[in-house]
Each structure stands twice: as C-alpha cells, then as structure tokens.
C-alpha positions as CSV (number, residue, x, y, z in Angstrom):
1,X,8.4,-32.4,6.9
2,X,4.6,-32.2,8.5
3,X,3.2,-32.9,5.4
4,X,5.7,-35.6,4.1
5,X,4.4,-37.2,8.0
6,X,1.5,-37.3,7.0
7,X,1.4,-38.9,3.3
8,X,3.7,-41.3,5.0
9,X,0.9,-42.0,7.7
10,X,-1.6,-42.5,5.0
11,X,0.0,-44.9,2.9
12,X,0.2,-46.9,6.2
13,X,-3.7,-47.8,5.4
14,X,-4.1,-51.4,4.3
15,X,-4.3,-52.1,0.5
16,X,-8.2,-51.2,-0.6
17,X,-10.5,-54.2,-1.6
18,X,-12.5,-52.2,-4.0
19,X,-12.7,-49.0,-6.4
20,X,-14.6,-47.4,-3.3
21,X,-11.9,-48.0,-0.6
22,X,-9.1,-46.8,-3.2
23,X,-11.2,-43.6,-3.3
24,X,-11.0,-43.5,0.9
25,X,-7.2,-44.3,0.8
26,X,-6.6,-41.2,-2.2
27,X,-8.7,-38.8,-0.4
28,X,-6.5,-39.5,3.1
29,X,-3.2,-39.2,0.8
30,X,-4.4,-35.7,-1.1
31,X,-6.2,-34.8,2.1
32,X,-2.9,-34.5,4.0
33,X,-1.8,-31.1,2.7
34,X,-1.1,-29.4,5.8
35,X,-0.7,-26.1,3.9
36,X,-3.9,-26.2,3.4
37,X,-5.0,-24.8,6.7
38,X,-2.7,-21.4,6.5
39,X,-3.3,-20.3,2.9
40,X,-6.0,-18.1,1.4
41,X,-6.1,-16.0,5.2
42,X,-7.5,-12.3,5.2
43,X,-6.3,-10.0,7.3
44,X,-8.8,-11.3,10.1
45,X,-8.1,-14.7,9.4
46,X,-12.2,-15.7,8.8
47,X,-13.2,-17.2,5.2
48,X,-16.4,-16.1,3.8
49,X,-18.9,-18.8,3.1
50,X,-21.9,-18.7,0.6
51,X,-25.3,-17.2,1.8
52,X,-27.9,-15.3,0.1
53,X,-27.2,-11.2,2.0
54,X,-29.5,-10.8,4.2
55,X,-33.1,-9.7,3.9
56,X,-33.4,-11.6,0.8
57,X,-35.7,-13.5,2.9
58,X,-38.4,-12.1,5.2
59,X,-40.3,-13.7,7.6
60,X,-43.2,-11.8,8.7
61,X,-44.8,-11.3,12.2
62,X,-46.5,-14.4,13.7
63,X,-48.1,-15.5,16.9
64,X,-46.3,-18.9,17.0
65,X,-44.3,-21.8,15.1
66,X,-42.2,-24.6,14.9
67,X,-38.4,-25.4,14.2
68,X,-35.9,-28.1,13.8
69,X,-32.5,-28.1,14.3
70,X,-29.3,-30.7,14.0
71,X,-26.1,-30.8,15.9
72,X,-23.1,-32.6,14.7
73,X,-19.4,-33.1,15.3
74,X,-18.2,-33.3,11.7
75,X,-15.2,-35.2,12.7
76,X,-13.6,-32.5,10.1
77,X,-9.2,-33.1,10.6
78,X,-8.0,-34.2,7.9
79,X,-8.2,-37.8,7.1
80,X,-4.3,-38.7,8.3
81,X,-5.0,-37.4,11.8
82,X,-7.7,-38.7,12.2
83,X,-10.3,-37.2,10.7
84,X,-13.1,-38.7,8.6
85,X,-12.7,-39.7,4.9
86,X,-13.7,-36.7,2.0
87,X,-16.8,-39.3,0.8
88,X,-17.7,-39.8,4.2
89,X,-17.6,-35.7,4.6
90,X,-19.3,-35.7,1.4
91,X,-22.4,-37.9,2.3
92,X,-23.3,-35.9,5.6
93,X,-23.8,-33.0,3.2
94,X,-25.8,-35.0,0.7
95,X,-27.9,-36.4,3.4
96,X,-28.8,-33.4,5.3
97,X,-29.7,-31.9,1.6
98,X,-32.6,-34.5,1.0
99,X,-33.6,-33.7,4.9
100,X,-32.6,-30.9,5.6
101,X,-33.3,-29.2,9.1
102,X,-34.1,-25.4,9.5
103,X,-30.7,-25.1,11.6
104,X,-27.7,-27.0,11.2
105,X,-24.6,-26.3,13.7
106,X,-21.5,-28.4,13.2
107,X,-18.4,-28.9,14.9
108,X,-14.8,-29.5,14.2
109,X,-14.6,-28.5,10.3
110,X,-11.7,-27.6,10.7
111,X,-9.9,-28.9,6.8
112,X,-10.5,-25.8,4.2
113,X,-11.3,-28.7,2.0
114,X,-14.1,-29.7,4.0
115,X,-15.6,-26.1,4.7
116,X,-15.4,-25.6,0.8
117,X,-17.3,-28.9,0.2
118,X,-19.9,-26.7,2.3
119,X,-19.8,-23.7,0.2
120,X,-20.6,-25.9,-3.1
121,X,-24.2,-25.1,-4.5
122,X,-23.9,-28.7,-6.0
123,X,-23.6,-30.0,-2.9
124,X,-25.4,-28.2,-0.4
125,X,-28.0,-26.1,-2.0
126,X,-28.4,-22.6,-1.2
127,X,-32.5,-22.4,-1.1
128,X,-31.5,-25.3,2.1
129,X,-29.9,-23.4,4.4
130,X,-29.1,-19.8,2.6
131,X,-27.9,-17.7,5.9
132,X,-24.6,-19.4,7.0
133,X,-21.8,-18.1,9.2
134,X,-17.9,-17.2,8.3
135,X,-15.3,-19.9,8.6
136,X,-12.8,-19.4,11.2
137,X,-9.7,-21.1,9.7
138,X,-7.3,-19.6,12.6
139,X,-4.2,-18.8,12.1
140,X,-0.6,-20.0,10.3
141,X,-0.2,-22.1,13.0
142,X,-3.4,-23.2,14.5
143,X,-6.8,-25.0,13.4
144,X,-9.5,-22.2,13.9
145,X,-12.8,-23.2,16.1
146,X,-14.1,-25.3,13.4
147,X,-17.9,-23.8,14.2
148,X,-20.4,-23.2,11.6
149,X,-24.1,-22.6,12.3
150,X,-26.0,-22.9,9.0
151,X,-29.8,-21.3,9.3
152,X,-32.8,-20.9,6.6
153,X,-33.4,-17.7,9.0
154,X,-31.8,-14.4,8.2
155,X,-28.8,-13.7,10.3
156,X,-26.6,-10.8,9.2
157,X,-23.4,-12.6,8.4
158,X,-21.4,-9.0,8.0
159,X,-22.5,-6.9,10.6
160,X,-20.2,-7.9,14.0
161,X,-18.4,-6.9,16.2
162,X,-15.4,-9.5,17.3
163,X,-14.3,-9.6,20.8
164,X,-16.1,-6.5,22.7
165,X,-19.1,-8.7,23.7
166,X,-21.3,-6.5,22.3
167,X,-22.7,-8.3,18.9
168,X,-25.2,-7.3,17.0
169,X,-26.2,-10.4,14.6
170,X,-22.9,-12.3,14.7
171,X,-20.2,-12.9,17.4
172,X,-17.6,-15.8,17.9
173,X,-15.5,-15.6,21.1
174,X,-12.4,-17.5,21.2
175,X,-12.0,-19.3,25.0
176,X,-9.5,-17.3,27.6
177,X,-8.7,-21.1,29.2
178,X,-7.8,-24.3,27.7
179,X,-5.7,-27.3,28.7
180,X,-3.2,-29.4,26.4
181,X,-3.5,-30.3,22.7
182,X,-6.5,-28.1,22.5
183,X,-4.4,-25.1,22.6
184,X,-3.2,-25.8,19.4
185,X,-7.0,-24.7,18.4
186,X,-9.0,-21.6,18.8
187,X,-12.4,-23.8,20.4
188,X,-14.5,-20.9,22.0
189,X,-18.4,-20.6,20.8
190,X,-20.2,-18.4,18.5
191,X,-23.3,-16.6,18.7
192,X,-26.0,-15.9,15.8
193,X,-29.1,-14.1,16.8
194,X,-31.5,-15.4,14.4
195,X,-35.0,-13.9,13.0
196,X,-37.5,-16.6,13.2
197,X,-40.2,-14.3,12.8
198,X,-40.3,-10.4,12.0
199,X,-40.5,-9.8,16.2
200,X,-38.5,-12.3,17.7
201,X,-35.4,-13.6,17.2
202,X,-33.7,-16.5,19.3
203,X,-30.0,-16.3,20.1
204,X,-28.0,-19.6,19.0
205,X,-24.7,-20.3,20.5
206,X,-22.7,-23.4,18.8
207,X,-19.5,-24.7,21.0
208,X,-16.9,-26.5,21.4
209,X,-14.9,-27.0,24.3
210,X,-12.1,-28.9,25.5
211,X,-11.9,-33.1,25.7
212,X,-9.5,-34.5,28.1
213,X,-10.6,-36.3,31.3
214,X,-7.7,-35.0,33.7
215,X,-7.6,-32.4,36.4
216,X,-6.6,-29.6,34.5
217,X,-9.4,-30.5,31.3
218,X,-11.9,-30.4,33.7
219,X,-11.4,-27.1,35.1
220,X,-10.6,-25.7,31.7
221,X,-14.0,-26.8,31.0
222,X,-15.9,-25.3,33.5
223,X,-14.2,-22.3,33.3
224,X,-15.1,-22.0,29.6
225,X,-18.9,-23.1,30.4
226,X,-18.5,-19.9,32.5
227,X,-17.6,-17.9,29.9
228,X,-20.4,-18.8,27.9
229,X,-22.5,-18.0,30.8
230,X,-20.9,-14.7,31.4
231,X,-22.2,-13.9,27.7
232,X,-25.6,-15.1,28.3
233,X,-26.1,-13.1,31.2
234,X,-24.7,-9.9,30.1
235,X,-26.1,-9.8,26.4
236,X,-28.6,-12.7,25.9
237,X,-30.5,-11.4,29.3
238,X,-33.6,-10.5,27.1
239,X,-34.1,-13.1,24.7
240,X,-34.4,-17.0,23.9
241,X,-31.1,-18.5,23.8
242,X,-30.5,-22.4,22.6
243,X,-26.9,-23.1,23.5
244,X,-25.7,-26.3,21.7
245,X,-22.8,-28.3,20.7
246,X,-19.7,-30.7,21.5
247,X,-19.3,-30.1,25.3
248,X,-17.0,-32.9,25.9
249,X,-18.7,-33.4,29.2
250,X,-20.4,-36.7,29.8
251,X,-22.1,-36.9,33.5
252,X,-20.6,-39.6,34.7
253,X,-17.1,-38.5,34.5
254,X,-14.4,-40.2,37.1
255,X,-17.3,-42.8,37.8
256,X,-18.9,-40.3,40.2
257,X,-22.4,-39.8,39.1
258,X,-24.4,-37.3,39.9
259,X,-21.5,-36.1,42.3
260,X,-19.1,-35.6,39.3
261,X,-17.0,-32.4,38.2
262,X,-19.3,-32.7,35.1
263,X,-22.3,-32.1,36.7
264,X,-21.6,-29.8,39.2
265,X,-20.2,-27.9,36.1
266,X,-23.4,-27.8,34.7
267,X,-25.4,-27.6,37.7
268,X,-23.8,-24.1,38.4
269,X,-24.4,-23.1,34.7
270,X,-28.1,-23.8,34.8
271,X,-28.3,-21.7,38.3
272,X,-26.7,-19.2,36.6
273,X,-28.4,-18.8,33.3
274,X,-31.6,-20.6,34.5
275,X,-31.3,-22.8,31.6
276,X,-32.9,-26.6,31.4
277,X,-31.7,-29.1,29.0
278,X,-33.5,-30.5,25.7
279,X,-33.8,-33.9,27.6
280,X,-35.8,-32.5,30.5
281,X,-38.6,-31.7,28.4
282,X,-39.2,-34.9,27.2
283,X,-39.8,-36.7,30.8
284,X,-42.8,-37.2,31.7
285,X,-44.5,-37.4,35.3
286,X,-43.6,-34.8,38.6
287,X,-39.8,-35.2,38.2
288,X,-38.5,-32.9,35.4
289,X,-35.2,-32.5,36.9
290,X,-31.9,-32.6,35.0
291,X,-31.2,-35.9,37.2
292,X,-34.4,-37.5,35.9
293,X,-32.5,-37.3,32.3
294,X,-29.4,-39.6,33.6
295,X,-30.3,-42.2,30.9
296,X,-30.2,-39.9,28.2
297,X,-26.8,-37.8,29.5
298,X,-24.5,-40.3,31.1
299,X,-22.8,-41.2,27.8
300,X,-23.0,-38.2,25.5
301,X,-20.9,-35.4,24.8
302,X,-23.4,-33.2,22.6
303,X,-25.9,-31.5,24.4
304,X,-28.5,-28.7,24.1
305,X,-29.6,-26.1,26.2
306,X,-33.2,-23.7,26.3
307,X,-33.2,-20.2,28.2
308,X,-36.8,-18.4,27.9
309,X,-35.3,-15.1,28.6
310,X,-37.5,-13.4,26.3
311,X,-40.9,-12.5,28.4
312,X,-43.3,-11.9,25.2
313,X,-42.5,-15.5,23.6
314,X,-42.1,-18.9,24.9
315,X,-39.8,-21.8,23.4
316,X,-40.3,-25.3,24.1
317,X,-38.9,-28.7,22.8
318,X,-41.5,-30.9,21.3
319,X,-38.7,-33.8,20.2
320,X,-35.1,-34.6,21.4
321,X,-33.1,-38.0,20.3
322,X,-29.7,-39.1,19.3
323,X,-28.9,-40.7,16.5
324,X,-30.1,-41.7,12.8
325,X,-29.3,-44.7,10.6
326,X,-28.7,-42.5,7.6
327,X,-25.5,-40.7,9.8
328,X,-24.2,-43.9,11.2
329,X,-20.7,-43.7,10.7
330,X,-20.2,-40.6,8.6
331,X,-18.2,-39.5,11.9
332,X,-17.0,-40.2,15.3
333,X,-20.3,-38.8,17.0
334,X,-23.9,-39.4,16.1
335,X,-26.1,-36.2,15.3
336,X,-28.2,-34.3,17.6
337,X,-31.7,-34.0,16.1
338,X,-34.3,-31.5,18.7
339,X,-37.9,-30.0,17.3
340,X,-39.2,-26.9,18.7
341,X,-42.2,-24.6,18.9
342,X,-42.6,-21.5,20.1
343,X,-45.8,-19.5,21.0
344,X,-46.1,-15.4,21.6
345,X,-47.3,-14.6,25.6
C-alpha cells in the first residue's frame, strides 16, 4: 500500500518538457520502492561501504599541515517524499570527485539507492576519499541516521565498539531523546578518530539532530547537544575534536536573538566542551565572540565546531563559507566548505 502511495504521489509531477526532466520524473517513480530501506540488513543492521582496509595508507610523523573538509545535507529520502532527484544525487558525487575535499561528512542519505551510488568506483573514486564509514540503514521499520563521514585519512572502519562509549576508531550513538516525526529515524551522531599524521589524530563527530521549531523540538535538541557533549567530555577529553553537521538550530529561533533557546543551547555546550565555532575564527578585530558571528549564524542550520583538547597540537581554521555555485540546488541545503591547519606545540 506504502509503496503503491508513493508511485501514485510521483506520477502527480507535471508532464516533463524534455528527455532530462523525463529522466527526473522515472527516477521519483523507480525511486519510490519503499522495500528498499528494510532489505539486504545484517544482523546489526549497518551496510558496509567501500574503502581501502586500513593502513593501506600511512601518513608519517609531521610537525604541522593543512586540511579541508565539506559538510552537506544530501537531501537523501527518496524522491516521492521529498527527497532530491537520483541525477541531482548523482551530480553532488560527480562534483565533489573533480574537487574533492580531504573530509567529506553528509547527512540524510538515508535511500540504499543513494548510499550505493556512493559505494560505485565509477562514481566516486576510491584514491578520493578511500577510508569511509558503514551505512546505518536502521531497521524494518525506520530510516537509520543517514551519517557518512568519508576521509582520505585512515580510520579503522571495523574495529568498534557500538553503544558502551568507549570507541576505539569508530562509534555512532543513536540519540536517547527525540520529538515527533524524527522518531521514525535513528538521528544521533557518529564519531571517527582520524590519523592525520602518524602522532595525532583529530576526533570527527558528524550529526544530525532534530528539526521542528516547537516546545518539545527544542528541548529534544538541547538535550541531544548534551549528549554529544557528554561524549566529548568523557572520551574526546584529550584530543582535537571538529563536531559538524545538520543541527537544525538557527540562532534566531522564536524571533528572540541572542536570547533564544537556540543559543542558550549552544552557549551551555561551548561552556561545557570549551568549544568555539568555525565562524569565530574568521572575525577580525577584539571581539571574537560567538555573538560577533550573528551574520554568519542567524539563518543556518549546519554548523561546525573546534575543541583544542589535545595539548601537544593546535588546530585552527584558516577559511569558513557557505555555499558554491557548482552545489546550487543539488539539495535543500548549501554545503559547508572550512580549511584548516594544524601546528605541533
């Protein structure tokens, strides 16, 4: 019946103009298998992805460097429920594979069809981004986190250790609260501690958390920035952490400012973690405070986050922007592009 919905809700799109918006209008109709998100499940319900194993690649020791890394919401449902069209999918890949950054986390891939489009060599080439993260497709009834962090530094992809906060190269963590329709998904955030050199190694979290503007969204989504905290603090107290994806949290939310939930949200995260925001590097003058960065967080969801935890190496961001004319429109979100370097004590 779902899926019969769901053909039916595609055929509702208006007759195509042109060979190019047939293709659009076949890939929502053959997009729109809804069995396609419960088949193919192992035991733990994760999908491997391609990636060389690791310690095919080495990085030896270095006294300092420089990394970039993109963020993006892949708007990744299937086409029918909103989700972006399979060529549309298609050309983010193609795109980040003639510029492709050394880190790549994504959000909401959450159509098998789409997280196999990923795993293609003909699409996405391995010598690219080689160390890439398992798929969590969630369960028979449910949509998985939709989280991949793609690296071309070594992460050990096998070794982890699920849900006892205690990872060792690779841990995903599925979010005790949530509010609404985003129950019907297992958002949380994922954690990949990453070798950019032989000695240091920079934790990456990737997240998404809860949208919704009410009462009860807005404390789901502090309580689940808390979370992420809680794992920062306990197990990421020693080393660099960037903690970066869809937050669903704009500053300005009910119209209050710099008074909002949103912002108090954050403002107890950073007091907690003692984190400081991509933007606030990039402002100059004697004010470097998160509120200095109003213009560049008032309307944005995605959002990245430094924590120098690590005493014997520094991280800094040397660029920060939103946007790019070669993404525009390939989703419902514009990319997240931030350059770093780093520099041993």
């Amino acid at each position: 019946m779902i899926r019969k919905i769901c053909i039916s809700l595609a055929l509702l799109i208006s007759y195509p103009a042109s060979a190019a918006d047939f293709e659009d209008v076949w890939d929502a109709i053959t997009s729109c298998n809804w069995f396609e998100f419960i088949d193919d499940v192992d035991d733990t319900g994760t999908k491997d992805l391609d990636g060389y194993e690791y310690g095919d690649t080495s990085f030896k020791d270095a006294n300092s460097g420089n990394f970039d890394m993109m963020v993006y919401n892949m708007d990744g449902f299937l086409q029918c429920i909103g989700g972006n069209s399979k060529s549309d999918f298609k050309q983010i890949i193609r795109t980040f594979n003639d510029d492709p950054k050394d880190l790549w986390l994504m959000q909401e891939v959450w159509s098998k069809t789409k997280a196999n489009y990923l795993d293609d060599d003909d699409k996405l080439s391995n010598d690219t981004v080689p160390y890439r993260s398992k798929h969590w497709k969630g369960g028979g009834t449910s949509f998985g986190n939709g989280l991949l962090t793609f690296s071309k530094f070594p992460f050990d992809r096998d070794n982890r250790d699920d849900n006892d906060y205690s990872f060792a190269t690779y841990e995903e963590e599925t979010f005790d609260k949530c509010s609404g329709n985003d129950c019907d998904t297992e958002k949380g955030f994922t954690v990949a501690n990453v070798e950019v050199t032989e000695n240091y190694h920079v934790h990456i979290y990737n997240t998404h958390m809860d949208a919704g503007h009410q009462d009860a969204d807005l404390n789901a989504k502090a309580k689940q920035l808390d979370q992420i905290a809680d794992m920062i603090v306990s197990h990421s107290n020693n080393a660099t952490v960037i903690l970066a994806g869809d937050f669903n949290m704009a500053f300005d939310e009910n119209d209050d400012g710099w008074r909002g939930v949103n912002y108090q949200t954050w403002k107890a995260f950073f007091e907690k973690t003692g984190g400081k925001h991509a933007c606030q590097y990039m402002l100059s003058g004697n004010d470097t405070s998160l509120e200095a960065c109003s213009d560049e967080l008032q309307n944005d969801t995605d959002h990245v986050v430094i924590i120098n935890n690590n005493p014997n190496y520094t991280l800094e961001v040397t660029d920060y922007f939103i946007g790019s004319a070669t993404y525009s429109g390939l989703s419902d979100h514009d990319p997240v592009f931030v350059d770093f370097s780093w520099v041993k004590n």
